[in-house]
Structure formats: C-alpha cells, structure tokens
C-alpha positions as CSV (number, residue, x, y, z in Angstrom):
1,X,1.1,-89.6,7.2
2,X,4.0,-87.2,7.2
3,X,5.9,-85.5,10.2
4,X,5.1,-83.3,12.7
5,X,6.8,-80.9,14.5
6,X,5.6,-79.1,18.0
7,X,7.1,-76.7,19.7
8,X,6.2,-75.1,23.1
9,X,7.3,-71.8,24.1
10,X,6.7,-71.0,28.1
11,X,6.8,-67.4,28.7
12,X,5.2,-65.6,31.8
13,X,2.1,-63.9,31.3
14,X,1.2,-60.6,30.5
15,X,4.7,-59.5,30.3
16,X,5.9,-61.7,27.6
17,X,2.7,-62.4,25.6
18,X,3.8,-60.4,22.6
19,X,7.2,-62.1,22.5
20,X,5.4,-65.5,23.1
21,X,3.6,-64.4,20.2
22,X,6.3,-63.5,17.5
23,X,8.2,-66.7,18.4
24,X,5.2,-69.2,17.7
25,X,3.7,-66.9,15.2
26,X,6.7,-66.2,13.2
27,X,7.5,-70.5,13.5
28,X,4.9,-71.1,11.4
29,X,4.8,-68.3,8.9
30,X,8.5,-69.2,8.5
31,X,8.0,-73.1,7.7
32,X,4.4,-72.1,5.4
33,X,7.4,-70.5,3.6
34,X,9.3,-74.1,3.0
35,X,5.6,-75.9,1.7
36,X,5.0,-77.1,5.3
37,X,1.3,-76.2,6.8
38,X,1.1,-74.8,10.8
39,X,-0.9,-73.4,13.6
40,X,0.0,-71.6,16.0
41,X,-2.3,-70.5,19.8
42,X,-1.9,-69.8,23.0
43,X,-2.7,-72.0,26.2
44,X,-2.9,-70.4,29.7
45,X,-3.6,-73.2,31.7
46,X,-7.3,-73.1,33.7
47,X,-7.7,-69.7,34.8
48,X,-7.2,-66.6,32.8
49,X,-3.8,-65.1,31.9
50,X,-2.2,-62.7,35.1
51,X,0.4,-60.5,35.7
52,X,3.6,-62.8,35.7
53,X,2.0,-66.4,35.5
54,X,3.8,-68.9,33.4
55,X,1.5,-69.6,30.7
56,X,2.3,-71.5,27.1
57,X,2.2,-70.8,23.7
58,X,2.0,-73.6,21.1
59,X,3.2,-73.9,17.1
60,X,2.1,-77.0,15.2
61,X,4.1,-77.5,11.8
62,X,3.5,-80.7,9.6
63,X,4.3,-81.6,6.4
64,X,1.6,-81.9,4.7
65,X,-2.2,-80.8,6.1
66,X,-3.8,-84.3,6.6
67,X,-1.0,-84.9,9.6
68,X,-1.2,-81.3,10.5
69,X,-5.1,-81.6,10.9
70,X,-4.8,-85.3,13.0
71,X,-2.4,-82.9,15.4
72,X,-4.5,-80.1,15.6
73,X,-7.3,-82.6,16.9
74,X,-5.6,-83.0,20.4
75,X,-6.4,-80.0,22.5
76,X,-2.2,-79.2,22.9
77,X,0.7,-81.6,22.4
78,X,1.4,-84.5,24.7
79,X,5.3,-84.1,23.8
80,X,7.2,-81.3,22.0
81,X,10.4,-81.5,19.7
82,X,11.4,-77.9,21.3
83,X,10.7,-76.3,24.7
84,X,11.6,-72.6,24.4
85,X,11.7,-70.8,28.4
86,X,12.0,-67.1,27.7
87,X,12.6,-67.1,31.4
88,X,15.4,-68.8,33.0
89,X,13.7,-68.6,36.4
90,X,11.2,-70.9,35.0
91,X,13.8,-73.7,34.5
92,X,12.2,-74.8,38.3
93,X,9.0,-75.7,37.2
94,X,5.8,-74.0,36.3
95,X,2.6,-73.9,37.6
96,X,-0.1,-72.1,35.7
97,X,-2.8,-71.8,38.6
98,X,-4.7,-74.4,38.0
99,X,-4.8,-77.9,39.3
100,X,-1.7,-79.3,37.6
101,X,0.7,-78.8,40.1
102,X,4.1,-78.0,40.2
103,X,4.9,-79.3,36.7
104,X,9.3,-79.7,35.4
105,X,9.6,-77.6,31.9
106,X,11.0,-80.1,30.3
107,X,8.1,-82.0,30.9
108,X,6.3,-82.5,27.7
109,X,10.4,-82.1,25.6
110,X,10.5,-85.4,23.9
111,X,13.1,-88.2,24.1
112,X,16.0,-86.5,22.2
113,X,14.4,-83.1,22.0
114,X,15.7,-79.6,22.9
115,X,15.4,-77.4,25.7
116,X,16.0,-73.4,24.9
117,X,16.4,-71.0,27.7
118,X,16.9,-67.4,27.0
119,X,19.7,-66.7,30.0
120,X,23.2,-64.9,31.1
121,X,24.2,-68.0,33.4
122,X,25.8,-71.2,31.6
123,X,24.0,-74.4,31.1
124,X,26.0,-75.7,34.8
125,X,24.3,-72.9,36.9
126,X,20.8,-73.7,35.5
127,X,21.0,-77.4,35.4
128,X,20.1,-77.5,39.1
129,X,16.9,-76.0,38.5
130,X,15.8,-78.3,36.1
131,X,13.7,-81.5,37.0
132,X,15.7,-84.9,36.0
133,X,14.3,-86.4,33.3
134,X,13.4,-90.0,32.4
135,X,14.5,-89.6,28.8
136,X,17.6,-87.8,27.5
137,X,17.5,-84.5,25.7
138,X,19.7,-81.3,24.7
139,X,20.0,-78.2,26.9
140,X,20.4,-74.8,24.8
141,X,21.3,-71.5,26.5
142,X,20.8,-68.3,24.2
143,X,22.1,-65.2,26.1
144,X,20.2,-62.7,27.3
145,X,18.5,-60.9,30.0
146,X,14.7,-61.8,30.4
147,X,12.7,-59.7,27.8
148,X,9.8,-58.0,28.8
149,X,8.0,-58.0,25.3
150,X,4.5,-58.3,26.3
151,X,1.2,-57.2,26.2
152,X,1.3,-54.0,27.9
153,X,4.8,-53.1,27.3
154,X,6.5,-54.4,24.1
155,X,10.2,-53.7,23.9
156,X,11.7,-55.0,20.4
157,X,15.1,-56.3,21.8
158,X,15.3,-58.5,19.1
159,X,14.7,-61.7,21.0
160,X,11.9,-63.1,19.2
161,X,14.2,-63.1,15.9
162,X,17.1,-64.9,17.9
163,X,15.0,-67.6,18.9
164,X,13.9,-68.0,15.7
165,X,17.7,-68.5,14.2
166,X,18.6,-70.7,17.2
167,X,15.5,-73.1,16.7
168,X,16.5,-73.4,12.7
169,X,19.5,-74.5,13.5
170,X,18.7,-76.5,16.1
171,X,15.8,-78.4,14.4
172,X,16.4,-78.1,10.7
173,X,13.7,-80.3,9.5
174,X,11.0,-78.1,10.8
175,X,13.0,-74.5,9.4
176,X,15.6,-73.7,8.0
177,X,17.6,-70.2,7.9
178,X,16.9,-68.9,5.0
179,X,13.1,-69.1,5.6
180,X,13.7,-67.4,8.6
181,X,15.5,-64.5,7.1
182,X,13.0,-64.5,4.8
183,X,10.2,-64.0,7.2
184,X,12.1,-61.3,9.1
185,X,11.9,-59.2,5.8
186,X,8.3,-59.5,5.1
187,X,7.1,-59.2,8.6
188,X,9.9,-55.9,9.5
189,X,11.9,-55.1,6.4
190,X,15.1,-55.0,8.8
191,X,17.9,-56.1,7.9
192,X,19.6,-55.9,11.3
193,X,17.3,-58.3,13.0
194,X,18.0,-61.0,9.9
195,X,21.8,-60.3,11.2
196,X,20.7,-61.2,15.0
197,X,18.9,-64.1,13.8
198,X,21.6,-65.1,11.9
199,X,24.1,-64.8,14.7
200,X,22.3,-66.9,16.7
201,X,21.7,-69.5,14.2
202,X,25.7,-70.0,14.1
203,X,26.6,-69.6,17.8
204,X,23.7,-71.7,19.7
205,X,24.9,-75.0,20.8
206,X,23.0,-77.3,22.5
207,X,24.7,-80.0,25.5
208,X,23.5,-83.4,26.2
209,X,21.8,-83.6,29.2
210,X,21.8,-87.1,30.5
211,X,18.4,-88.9,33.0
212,X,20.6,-88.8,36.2
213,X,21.3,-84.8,35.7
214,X,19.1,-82.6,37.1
215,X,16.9,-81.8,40.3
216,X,16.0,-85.1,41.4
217,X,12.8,-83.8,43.4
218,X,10.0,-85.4,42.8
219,X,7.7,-82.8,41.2
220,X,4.0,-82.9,42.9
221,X,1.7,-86.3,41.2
222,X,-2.0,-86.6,41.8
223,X,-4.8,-88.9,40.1
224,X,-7.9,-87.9,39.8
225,X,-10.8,-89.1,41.5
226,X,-13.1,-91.8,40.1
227,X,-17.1,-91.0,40.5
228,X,-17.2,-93.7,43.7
229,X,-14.4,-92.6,45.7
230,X,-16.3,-88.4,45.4
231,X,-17.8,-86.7,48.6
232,X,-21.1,-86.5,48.8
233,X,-22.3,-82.9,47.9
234,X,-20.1,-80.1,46.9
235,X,-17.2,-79.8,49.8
236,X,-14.0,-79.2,49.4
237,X,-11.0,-79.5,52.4
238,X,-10.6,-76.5,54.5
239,X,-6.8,-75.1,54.9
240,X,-6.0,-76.1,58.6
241,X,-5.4,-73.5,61.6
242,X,-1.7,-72.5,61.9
243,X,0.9,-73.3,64.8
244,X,3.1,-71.9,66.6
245,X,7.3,-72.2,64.9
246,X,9.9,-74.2,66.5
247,X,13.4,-72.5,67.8
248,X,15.9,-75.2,66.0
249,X,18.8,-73.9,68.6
250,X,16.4,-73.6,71.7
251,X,13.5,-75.8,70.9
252,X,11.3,-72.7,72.3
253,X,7.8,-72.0,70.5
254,X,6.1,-69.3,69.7
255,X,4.8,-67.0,66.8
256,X,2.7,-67.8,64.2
257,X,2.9,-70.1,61.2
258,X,-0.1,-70.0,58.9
259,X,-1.0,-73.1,57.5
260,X,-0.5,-73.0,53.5
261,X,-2.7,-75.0,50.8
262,X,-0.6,-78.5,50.1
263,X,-0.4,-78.5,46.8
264,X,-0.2,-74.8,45.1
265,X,2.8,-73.5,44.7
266,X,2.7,-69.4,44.1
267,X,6.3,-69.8,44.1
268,X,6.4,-71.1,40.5
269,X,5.9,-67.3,39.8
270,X,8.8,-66.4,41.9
271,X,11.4,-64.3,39.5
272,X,12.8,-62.5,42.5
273,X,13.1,-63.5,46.1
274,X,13.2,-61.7,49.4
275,X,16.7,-62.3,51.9
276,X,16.7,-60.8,55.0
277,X,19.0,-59.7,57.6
278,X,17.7,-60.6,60.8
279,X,20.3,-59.0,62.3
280,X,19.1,-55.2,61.2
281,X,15.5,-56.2,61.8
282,X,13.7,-53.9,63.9
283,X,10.3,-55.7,64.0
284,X,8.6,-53.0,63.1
285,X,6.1,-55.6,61.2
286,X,5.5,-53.7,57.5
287,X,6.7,-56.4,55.5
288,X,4.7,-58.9,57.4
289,X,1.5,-56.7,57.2
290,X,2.1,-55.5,53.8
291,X,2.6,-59.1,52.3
292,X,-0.2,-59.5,49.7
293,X,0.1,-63.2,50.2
294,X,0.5,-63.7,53.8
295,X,4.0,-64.9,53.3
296,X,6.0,-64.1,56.2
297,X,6.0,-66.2,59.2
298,X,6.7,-64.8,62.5
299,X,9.5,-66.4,64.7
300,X,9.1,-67.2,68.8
301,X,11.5,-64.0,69.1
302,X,9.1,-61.9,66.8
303,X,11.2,-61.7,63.6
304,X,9.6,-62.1,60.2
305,X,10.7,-65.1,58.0
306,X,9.9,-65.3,54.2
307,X,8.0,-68.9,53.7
308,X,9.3,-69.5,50.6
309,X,6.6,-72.1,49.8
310,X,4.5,-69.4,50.1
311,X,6.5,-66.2,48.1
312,X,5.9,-65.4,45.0
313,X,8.4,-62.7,44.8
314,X,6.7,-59.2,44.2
315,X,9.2,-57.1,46.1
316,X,6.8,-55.0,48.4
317,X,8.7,-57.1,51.2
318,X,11.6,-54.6,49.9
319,X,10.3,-51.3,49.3
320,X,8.1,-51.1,52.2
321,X,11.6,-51.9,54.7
322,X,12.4,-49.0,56.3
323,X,16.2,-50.5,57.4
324,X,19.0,-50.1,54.3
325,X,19.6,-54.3,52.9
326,X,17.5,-55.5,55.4
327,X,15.5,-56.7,52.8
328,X,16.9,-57.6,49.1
329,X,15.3,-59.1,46.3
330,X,17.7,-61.7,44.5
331,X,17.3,-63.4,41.4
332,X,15.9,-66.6,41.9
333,X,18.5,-68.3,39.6
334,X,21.0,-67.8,43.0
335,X,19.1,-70.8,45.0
336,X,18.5,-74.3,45.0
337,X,15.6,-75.0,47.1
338,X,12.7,-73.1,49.4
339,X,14.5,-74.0,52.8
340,X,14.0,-71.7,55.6
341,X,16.4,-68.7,56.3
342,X,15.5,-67.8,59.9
343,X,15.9,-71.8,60.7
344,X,19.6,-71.3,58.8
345,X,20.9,-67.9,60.9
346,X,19.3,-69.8,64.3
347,X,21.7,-72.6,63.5
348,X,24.7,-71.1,62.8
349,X,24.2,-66.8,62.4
350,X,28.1,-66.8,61.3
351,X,27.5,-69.3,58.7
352,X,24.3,-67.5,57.6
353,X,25.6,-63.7,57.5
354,X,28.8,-65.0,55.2
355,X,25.9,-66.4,52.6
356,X,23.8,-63.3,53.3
357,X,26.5,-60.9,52.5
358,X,28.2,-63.3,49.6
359,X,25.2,-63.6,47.9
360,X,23.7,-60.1,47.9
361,X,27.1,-59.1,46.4
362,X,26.8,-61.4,44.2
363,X,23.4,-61.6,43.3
364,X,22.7,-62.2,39.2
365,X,21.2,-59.2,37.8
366,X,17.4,-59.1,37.2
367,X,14.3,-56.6,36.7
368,X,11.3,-57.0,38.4
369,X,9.5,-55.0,35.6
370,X,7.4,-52.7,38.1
371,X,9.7,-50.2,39.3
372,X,9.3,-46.5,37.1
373,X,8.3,-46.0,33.7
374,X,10.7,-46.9,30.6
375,X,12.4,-48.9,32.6
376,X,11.9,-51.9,30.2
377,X,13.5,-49.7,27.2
378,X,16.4,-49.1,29.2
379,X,17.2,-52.5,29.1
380,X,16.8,-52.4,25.3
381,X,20.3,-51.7,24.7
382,X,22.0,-54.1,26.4
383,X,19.9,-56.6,25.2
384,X,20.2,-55.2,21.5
385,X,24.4,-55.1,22.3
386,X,23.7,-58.9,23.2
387,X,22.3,-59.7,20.0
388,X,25.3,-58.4,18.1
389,X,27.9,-59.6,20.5
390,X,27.1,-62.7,21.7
C-alpha cells in the first residue's frame, strides 16, 4: 500500500461553500497533476447545511488508487494530515447540529499534523481558543479577513488560491508548487492569482504547538447507549422549567432564566457576540423579545443579559437597540470563555465599564455578512491588497 494524504477544510455553511469547494476541489486536481489519484466531497454533519453552521469539506489524495480506494471506504477520515479553518472564530470548537457535541478543530489533525487558520490576529491571540491537544502538531496562520465565498454570494478574493500555496508548502509530499500554479492556469488562466498562491507558498510558517498549550476545557464526551440501558418506547428528556437569577452583590432573586438544552451549543456558530451597557439600558425589552433564540435572560432588576451558552451571534440584539452602544456586536476572537456579563458589572460596575469601553474600542474587525447588498465585494479589496502584501 502507498500513502495517503487527508485533508479537512472547516468552513461555515452556506457562506463559504464555494470557497470550501475550490480549496478541496482544486487539492485534488492539483496532486492528479503529480500521478497521485483523489476525491474530494463535502460532509455537513446530520442535518442539512444552514446559514452560518460549520460544516466540513474533505480531499482524499493517495498515491496510487488501490490505497486511495481502502480510504474512500471509510465514510470521512478518522485523522487528517491538514485542518484548514477558513474561520478564525471557529478555532473554539465546532458543532455541526447534530449530536456530536462541542467538538475542538484540531480534533481529527494528526500527531505532527498542521493546523491552517485564515486570520488577522497572530498565532498567540488564537491559541486560547483552541482545545489542548493530546498529540503535538503545527499551528499556521495565513492573513486575512474571513471570506465570504459561498453559495449565494461568491466573492473571488483570492483565498482559495492562497490556501492552496500555503498547503504545498506546508505538506509537500501531497503538492507541490508547481502543480499548483499549474492548476490555477487551467482552471482561471490568471496569472495574478498563481502570484498570490505563490506568495503564500513562501511566507506561511507554521509554529509548534506543544499538548500543554491550549484551552484546557474539556470539550463535551458522551457514549452511546447500548440496546439494555434504552427507555422503553420513543421518549426523549424534556428541557426543565426555568428559575429565577441570583443577585451575586445582593443575593436577591428574581427574573427569569430559561432553562437551556445541556448539551447543544448554538454558540459554536457564534462569529459575533452582543456586549451590553447596562448602564444605558432602558428596559425597554426589544432585544429580549426580538431574540430568535430566547437568549437573553432577565435580571431581578429587570435588565437583559446575553446567555452566552445560548447566543449564537446574529446581531438583531444590535439593530433592534434603540439606545446608541448599548448594544455592540464584537468579534468573537476578543473573548475567552461564555461567563456572564451582568454577573461581572454586579460585581464590580467600575471594573466592568473599563472592559466594556476597552474592548468596544478595541474590538477586532469583522462582517457579519447580512447588513446591505455588495457588502461582501467591498471587502474584496482589502482582501485582494492582503494577497499581494502579506
């Protein structure tokens, strides 16, 4: 048997389908170039594809056919040489909508194997994001802003071609260069994506990332259940009845808190996520009943906090808000963790309005993608500027 190569590339769907696409697509059309059979499909978990759900491509490249038909006979890859996240906010874990759980992304990247994230921030600002992982492997950062090539709106920024230079330097036994460049002609006849693939191929580097670095959460673990330990009949636990929250300063209860299902997480999907100035709330109770997810708890004193296990950062929070700031999306790159940030301001409000007002001035830049039309091709220069620059 000879070698085989897998690589994943996590993208979210809908938006990023068609890039998703070109990278695995162009993979194997590249390597077929070099001798080396491929596949290449797509993988969206248990449920059908939606707006903004992380979802998976896969390419499959062997040396010879006999291997790559004994790895097309598993139903996707149990490990990957390459992860590609054409998302940095995905770096927290995905879940797809099915019954996996919150899974790391680096989950299925092999002993020694290479993570690629498509990102502005450096390797140090997304490393907290991303799940510890028994095995070591290499962490790759290509800049950019997220591209929105997908299947309703395709935007050629060029991505798809950089990814493609970055993995043939980065895995060389799978592609090399030249067959890239060769593919870019065929498929485009454009010489200036060869030159972005070609840029990327000599500026990518990729940084050892140790077991002990990382998020050491523990990600959520199940086992299935085995025929004798099944309910009789079809039955399946009900969501219990909400409470009422606790002041941390005062101890006093009251509000609502809406009990949420244990083990989904919507905010996997998160991109974006809503901060709030209790201070310039006015309770007038739109963002609460405007929530399409039933996100926002409400306080003993009748304010609306964000449940960030709950979010899955849309943004109507923010455009219903009649008060200026009051509510502001922020890329979800800024935070660690899904703690609470009414139970923060009731602790210390000081404290809370120096992070508040620090980190809405500093907040990284990101698109939610639904805002006006062309939006997404304004974005195409800078990205395009990237390409040549960076």
């Amino acid at each position: 048997m000879g070698r085989l190569f897998a690589v994943e590339i996590v993208y979210r769907g809908i938006f990023q389908k068609t890039l998703a696409k070109n990278i695995s697509r162009g993979i194997v059309l590249a390597a077929s170039l070099e001798g080396k059979p491929g596949t290449s499909f797509g993988r969206y978990g248990d449920s059908p594809e939606r707006n903004g759900i992380p979802a998976k491509y896969f390419a499959i490249v062997a040396t010879d056919d006999l291997t790559l038909e004994e790895g097309m006979a598993k139903y996707e890859p149990k490990e990957v040489d390459i992860t590609v996240c054409v998302d940095d906010t995905l770096c927290k874990g995905v879940e797809s909508w099915a019954w996996y759980g919150l899974q790391p992304i680096n989950r299925l990247t092999k002993a020694g194997g290479t993570l690629i994230v498509t990102s502005k921030e450096p390797p140090e600002k997304l490393m907290p994001m991303i799940h510890q992982k028994q095995d070591p492997y290499k962490l790759a950062v290509l800049k950019g802003i997220p591209s929105f090539s997908g299947l309703w709106v395709y935007k050629d920024d060029h991505t798809d071609v950089r990814i493609l230079g970055a993995i043939a330097k980065l895995l060389p036994d799978m592609l090399k260069l030249d067959s890239v460049k060769q593919f870019i002609l065929h498929e485009w006849n454009d010489a200036v994506k060869v030159q972005s693939a070609t840029n990327s191929y000599n500026r990518i580097t990729a940084q050892n990332v140790s077991p002990s670095q990382g998020n050491p959460e523990k990600p959520f673990q199940f086992e299935l259940l085995k025929w004798h330990e099944m309910r009789d009949g079809v039955s399946i636990p009900c969501i219990a009845p909400g409470h009422k929250m606790d002041d941390p300063a005062t101890h006093a209860t009251g509000g609502f808190q809406p009990a949420r299902n244990p083990t989904f997480k919507k905010w996997s999907t998160r991109t974006m996520r809503p901060v709030i100035d209790f201070d310039t709330c006015i309770k007038c109770t739109l963002c609460w009943l405007q929530c399409p997810d039933s996100c926002f708890d409400v306080t003993p004193e009748g304010l609306y906090d964000a449940n960030m296990e709950a979010c899955c950062g849309c943004g109507v929070c923010e455009a219903v808000c009649p008060v200026k700031d009051c509510v502001t999306m922020v890329n979800e790159v800024a935070f660690k963790d899904n703690s609470s940030q009414w139970e923060a301001w009731r602790k210390n409000k000081d404290t809370y309005n120096t992070w508040l007002k620090g980190t809405i001035a500093n907040k990284a830049d990101r698109s939610h993608g639904f805002r006006y039309k062309g939006q997404y091709e304004e974005q195409t220069p800078e990205m395009l500027e990237i390409a040549k620059s960076s």
